[in-house]
N, CA, C and O atoms as a GROMACS GRO file, in nm:
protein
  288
    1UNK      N    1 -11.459   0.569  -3.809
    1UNK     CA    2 -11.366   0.676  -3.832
    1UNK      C    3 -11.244   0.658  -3.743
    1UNK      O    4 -11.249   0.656  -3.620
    2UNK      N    5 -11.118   0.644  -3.827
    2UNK     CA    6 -11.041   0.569  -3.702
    2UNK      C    7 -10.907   0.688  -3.757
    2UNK      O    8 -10.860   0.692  -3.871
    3UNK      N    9 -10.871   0.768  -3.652
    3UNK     CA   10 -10.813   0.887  -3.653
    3UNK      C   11 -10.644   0.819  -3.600
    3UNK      O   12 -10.610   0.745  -3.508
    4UNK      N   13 -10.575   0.882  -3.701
    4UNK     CA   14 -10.424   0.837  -3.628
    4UNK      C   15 -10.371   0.936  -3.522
    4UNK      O   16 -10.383   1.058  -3.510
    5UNK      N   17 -10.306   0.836  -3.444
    5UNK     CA   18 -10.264   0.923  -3.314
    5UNK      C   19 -10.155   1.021  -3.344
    5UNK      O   20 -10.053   0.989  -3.404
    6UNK      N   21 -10.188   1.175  -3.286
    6UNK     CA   22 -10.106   1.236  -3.325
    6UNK      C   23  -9.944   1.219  -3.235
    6UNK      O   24  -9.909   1.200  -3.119
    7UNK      N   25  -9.896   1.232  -3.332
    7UNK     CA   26  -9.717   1.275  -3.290
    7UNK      C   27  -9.689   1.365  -3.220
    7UNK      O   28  -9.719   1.474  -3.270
    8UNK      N   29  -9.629   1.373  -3.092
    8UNK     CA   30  -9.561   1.515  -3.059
    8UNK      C   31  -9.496   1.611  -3.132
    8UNK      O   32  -9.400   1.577  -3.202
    9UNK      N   33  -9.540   1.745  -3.127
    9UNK     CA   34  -9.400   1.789  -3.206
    9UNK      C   35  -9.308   1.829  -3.141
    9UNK      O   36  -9.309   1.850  -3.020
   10UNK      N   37  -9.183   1.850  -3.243
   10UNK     CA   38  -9.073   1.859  -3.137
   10UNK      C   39  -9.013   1.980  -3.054
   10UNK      O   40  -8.908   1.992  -2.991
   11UNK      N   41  -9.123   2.071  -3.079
   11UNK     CA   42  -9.136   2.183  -2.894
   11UNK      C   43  -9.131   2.098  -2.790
   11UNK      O   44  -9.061   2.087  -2.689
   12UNK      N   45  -9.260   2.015  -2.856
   12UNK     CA   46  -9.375   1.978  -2.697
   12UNK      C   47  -9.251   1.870  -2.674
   12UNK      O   48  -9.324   1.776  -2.642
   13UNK      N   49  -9.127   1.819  -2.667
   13UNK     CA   50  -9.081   1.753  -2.632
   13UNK      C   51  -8.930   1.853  -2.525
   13UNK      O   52  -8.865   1.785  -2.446
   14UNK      N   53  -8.906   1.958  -2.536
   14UNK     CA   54  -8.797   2.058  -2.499
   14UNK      C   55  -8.832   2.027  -2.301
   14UNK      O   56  -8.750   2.022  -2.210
   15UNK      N   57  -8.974   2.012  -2.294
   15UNK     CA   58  -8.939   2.047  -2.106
   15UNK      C   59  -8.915   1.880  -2.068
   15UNK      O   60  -8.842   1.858  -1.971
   16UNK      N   61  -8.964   1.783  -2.127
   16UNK     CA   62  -8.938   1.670  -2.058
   16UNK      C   63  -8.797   1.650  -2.047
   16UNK      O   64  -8.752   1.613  -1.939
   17UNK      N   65  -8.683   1.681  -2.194
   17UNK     CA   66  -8.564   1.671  -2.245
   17UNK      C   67  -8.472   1.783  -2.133
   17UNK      O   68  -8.352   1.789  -2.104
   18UNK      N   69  -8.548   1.834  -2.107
   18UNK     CA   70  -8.478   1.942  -2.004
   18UNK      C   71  -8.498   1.906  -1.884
   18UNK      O   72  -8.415   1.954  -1.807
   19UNK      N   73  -8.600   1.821  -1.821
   19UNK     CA   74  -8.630   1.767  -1.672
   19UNK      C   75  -8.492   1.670  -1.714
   19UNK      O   76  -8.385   1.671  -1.653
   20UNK      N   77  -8.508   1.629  -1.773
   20UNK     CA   78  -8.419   1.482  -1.807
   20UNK      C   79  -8.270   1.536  -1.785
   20UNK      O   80  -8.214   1.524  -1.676
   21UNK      N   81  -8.224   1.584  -1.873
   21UNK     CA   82  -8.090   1.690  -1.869
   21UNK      C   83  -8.068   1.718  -1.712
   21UNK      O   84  -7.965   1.670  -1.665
   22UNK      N   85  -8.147   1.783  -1.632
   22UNK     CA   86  -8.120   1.836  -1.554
   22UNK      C   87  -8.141   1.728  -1.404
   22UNK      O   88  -8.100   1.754  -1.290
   23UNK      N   89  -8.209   1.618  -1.444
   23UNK     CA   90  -8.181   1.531  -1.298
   23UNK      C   91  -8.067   1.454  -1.328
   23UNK      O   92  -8.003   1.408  -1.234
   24UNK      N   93  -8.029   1.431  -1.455
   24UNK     CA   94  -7.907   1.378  -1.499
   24UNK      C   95  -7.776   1.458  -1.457
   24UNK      O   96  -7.685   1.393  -1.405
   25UNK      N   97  -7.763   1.578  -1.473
   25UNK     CA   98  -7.702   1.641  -1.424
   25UNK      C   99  -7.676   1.643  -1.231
   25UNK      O  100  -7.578   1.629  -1.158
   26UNK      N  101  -7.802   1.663  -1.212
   26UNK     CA  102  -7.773   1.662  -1.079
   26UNK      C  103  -7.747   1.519  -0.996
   26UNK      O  104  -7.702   1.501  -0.883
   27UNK      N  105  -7.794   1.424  -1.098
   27UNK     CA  106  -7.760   1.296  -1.039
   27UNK      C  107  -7.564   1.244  -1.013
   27UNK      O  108  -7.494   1.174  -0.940
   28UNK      N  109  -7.553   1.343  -1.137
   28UNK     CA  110  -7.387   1.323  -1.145
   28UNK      C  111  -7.313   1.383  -1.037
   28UNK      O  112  -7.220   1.342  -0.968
   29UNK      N  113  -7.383   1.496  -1.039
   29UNK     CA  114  -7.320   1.608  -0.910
   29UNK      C  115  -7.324   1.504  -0.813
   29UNK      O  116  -7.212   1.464  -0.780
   30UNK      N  117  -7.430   1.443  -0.751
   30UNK     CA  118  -7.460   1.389  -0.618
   30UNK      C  119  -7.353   1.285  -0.611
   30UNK      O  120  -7.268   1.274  -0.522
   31UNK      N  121  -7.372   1.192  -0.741
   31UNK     CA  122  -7.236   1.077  -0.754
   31UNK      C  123  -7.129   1.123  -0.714
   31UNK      O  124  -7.069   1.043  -0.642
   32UNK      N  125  -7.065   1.244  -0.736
   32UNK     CA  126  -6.951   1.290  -0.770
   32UNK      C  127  -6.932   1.332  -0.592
   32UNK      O  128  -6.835   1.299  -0.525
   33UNK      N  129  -7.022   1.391  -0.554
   33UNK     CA  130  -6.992   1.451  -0.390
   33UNK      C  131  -7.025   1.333  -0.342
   33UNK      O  132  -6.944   1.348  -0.251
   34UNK      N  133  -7.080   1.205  -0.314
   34UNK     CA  134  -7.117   1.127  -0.210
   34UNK      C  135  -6.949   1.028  -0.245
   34UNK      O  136  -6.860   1.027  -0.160
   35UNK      N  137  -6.937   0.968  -0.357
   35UNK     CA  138  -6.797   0.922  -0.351
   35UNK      C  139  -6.694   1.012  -0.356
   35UNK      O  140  -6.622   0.944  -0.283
   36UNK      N  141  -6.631   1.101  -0.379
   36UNK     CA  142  -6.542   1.209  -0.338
   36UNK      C  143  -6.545   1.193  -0.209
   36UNK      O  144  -6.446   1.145  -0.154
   37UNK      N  145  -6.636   1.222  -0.148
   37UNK     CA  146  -6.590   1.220   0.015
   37UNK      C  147  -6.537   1.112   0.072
   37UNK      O  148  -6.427   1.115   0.127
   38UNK      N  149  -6.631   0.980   0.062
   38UNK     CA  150  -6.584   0.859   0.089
   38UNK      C  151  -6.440   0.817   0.025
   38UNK      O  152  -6.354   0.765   0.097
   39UNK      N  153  -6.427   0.831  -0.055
   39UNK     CA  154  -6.306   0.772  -0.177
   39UNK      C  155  -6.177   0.802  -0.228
   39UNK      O  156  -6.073   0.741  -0.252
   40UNK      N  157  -6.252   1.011  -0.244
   40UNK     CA  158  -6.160   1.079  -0.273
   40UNK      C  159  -6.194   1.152  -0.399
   40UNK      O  160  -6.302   1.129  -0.453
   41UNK      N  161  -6.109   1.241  -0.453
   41UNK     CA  162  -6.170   1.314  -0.604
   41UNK      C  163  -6.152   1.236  -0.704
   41UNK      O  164  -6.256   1.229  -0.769
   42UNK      N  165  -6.053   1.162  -0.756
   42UNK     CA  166  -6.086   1.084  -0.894
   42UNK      C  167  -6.174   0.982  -0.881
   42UNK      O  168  -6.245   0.946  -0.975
   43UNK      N  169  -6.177   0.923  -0.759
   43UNK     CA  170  -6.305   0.865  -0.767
   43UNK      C  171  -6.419   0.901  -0.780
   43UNK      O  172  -6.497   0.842  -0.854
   44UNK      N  173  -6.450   0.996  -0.716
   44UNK     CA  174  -6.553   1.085  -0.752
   44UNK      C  175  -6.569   1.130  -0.879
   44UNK      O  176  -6.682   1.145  -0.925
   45UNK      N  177  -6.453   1.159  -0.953
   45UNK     CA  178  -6.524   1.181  -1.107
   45UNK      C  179  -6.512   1.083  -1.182
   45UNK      O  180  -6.564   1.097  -1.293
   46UNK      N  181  -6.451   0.969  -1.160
   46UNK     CA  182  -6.521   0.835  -1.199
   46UNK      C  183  -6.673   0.800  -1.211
   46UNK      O  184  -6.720   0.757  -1.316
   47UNK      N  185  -6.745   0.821  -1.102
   47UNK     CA  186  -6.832   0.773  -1.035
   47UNK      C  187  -6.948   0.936  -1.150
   47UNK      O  188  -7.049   0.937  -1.221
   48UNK      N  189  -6.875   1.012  -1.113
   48UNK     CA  190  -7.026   1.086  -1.185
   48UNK      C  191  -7.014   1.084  -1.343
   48UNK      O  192  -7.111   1.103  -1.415
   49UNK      N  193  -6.864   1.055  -1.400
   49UNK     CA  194  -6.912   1.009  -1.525
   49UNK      C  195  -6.992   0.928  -1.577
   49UNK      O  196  -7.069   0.943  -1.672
   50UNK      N  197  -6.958   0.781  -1.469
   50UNK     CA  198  -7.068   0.655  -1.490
   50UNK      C  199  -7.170   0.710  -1.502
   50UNK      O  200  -7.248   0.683  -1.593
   51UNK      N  201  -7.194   0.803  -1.409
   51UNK     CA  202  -7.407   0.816  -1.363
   51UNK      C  203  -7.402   0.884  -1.514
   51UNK      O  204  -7.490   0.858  -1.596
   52UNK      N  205  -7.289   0.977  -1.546
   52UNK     CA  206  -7.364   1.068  -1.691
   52UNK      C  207  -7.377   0.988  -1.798
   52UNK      O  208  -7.471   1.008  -1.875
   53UNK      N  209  -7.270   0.865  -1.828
   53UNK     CA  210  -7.252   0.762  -1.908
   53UNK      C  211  -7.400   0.673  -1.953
   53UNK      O  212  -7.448   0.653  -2.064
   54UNK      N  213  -7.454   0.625  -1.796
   54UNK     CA  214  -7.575   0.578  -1.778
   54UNK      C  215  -7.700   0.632  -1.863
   54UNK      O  216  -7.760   0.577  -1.956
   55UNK      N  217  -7.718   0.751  -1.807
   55UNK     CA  218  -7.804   0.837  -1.868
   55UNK      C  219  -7.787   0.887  -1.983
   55UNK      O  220  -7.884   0.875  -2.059
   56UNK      N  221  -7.680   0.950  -2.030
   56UNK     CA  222  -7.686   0.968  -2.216
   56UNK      C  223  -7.708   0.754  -2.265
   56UNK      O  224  -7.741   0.739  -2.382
   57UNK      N  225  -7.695   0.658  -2.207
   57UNK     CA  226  -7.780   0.557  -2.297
   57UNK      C  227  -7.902   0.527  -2.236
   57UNK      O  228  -7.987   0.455  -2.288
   58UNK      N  229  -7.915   0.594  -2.095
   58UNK     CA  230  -8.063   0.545  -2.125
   58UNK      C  231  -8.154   0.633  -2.201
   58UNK      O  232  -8.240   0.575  -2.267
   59UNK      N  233  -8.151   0.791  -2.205
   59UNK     CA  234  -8.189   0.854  -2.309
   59UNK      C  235  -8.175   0.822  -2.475
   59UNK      O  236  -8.243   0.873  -2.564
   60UNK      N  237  -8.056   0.712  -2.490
   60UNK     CA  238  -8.033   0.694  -2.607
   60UNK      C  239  -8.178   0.549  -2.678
   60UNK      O  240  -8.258   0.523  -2.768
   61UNK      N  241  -8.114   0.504  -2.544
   61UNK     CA  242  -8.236   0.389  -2.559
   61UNK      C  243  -8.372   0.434  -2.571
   61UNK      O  244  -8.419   0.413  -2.683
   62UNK      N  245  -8.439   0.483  -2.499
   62UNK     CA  246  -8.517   0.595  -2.496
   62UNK      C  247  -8.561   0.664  -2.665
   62UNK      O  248  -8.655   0.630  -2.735
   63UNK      N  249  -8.506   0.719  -2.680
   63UNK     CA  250  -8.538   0.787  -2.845
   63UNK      C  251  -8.538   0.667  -2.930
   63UNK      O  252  -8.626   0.651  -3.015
   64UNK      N  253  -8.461   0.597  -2.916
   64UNK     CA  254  -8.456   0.476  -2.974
   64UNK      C  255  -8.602   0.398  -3.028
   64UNK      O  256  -8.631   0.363  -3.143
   65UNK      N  257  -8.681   0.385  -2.900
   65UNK     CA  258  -8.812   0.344  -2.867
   65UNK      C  259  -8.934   0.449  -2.908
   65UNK      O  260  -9.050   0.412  -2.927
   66UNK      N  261  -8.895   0.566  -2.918
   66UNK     CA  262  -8.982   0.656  -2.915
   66UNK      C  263  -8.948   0.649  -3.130
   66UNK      O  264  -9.042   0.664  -3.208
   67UNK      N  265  -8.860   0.635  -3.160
   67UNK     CA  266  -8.837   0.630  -3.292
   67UNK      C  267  -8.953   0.496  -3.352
   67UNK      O  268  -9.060   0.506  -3.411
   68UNK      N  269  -8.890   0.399  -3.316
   68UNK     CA  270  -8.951   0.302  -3.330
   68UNK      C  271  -9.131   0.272  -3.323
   68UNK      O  272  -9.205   0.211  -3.400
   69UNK      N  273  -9.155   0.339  -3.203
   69UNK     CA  274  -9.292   0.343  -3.192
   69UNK      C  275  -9.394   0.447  -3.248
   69UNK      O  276  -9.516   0.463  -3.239
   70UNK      N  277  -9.281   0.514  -3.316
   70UNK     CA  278  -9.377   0.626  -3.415
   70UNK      C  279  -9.375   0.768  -3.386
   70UNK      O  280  -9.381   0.861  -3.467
   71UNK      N  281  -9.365   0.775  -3.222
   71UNK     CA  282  -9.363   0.901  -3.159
   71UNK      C  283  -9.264   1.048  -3.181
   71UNK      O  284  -9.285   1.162  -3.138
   72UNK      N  285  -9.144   0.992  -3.270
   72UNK     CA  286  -9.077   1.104  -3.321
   72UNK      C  287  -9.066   1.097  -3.481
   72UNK      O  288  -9.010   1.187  -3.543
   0.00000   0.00000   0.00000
């Protein structure tokens, strides 16, 4: 009896997507205040766009894989 693995549904996916969102977020903040000080302010929002840049593809990559592997 060989049972297929169930799929998340897409509730059970809202708190990881929201941990995610939100260290992303704060990862930018941190980018943004640790070079700002050193650098200055446009560098600083240079620097936390990258980190947000980063993260919307690694989330992109991310679903990407989760598409692929069946899970969404």
């Amino acid at each position: 009896m060989s049972r297929a693995p169930m799929a998340p549904q897409p509730a059970d996916l809202w708190l990881p997507l929201g941990l995610f969102a939100l260290f992303a977020l704060l990862s930018g903040a941190g980018a943004y205040l640790v070079v700002a000080h050193w650098r200055g302010r446009a560098a600083g929002v240079g620097a936390a766009l990258l980190t947000l840049l980063f993260f919307a593809a690694l989330l992109a990559g991310l679903w990407t894989l989760m598409r692929g592997g069946g899970l969404l």
